[in-house]
C-alpha positions in Angstrom: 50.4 -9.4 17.4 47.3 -11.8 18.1 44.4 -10.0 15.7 44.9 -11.5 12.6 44.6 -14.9 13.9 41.4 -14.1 16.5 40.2 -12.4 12.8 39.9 -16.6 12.1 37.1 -17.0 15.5 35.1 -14.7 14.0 31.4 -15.9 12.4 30.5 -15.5 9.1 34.6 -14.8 8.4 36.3 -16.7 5.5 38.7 -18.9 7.5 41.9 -18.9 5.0 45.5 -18.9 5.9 47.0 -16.3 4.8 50.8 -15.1 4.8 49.9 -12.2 7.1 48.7 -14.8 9.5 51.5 -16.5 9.1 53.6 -13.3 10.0 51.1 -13.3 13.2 51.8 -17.3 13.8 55.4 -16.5 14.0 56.4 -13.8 15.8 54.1 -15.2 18.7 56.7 -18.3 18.4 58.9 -15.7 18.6 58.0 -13.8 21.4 57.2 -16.8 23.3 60.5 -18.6 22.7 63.0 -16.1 22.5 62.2 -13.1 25.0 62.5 -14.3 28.5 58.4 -14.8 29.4 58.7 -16.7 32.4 61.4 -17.2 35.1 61.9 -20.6 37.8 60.8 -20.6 41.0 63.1 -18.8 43.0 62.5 -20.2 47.3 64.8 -17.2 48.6 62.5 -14.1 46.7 59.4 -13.1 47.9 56.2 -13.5 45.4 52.9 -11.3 44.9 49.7 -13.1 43.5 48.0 -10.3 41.6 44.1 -11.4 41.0 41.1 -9.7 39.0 37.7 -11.2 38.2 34.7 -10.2 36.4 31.4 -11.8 35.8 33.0 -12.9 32.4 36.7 -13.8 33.4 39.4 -13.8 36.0 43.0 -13.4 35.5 46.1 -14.6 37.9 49.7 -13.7 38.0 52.8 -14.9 40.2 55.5 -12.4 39.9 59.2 -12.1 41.7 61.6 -9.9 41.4 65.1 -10.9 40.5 67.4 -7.8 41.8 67.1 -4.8 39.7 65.6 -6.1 37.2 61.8 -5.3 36.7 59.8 -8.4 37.8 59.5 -11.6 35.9 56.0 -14.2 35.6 56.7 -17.5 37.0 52.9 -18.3 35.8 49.6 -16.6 34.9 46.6 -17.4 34.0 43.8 -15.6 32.0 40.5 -16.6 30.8 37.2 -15.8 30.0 33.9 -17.7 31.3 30.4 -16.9 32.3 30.6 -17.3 35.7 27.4 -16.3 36.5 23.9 -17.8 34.9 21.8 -15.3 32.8 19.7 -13.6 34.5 16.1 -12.9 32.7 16.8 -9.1 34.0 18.2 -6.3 35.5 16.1 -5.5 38.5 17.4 -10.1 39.1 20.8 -9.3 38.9 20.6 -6.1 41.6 18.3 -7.8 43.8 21.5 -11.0 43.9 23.8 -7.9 44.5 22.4 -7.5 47.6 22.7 -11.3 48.8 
């Protein structure tokens, strides 16, 4: 839904709005408007924090479920950082593994 407008990031790319990112543009607004994405807080429903991490990026989500419906984001979070410094090689980085 997303790839013609992360086309745009790239280097050395012609950056020129076209209608098919226009197409991409809106049925993001539309997915993010119209479906249900994200649900309140409910205090009576248990939640689940789901975590992942990398040395490039972490994600978080806060799911509950509401009855028999499958379970609904109340928030999430997903980015991508270098969390560690650069190391000037491999036999560096293994030797901090074992830290």
């Amino acid at each position: 839904m997303r790839k013609p407008l992360k086309e745009l990031l790239k280097d050395n790319v012609e950056r020129t709005w076209t209608a098919v990112h226009q197409q991409a543009k809106e049925k993001i607004k539309d997915a993010l408007f119209n479906t249900p994405v994200l649900q309140y807080f409910d205090l009576g429903i248990p939640v689940v924090i789901y975590t992942d991490s990398s040395p490039t990026g972490l994600s978080a989500m806060l799911p509950q479920k509401l009855s028999s419906r499958s379970p609904r984001c109340l928030s999430c979070v997903d980015g991508r950082r270098n969390l560690l410094p650069e190391r000037e090689s491999e036999k560096e980085a293994k030797s901090l593994q074992g830290r």
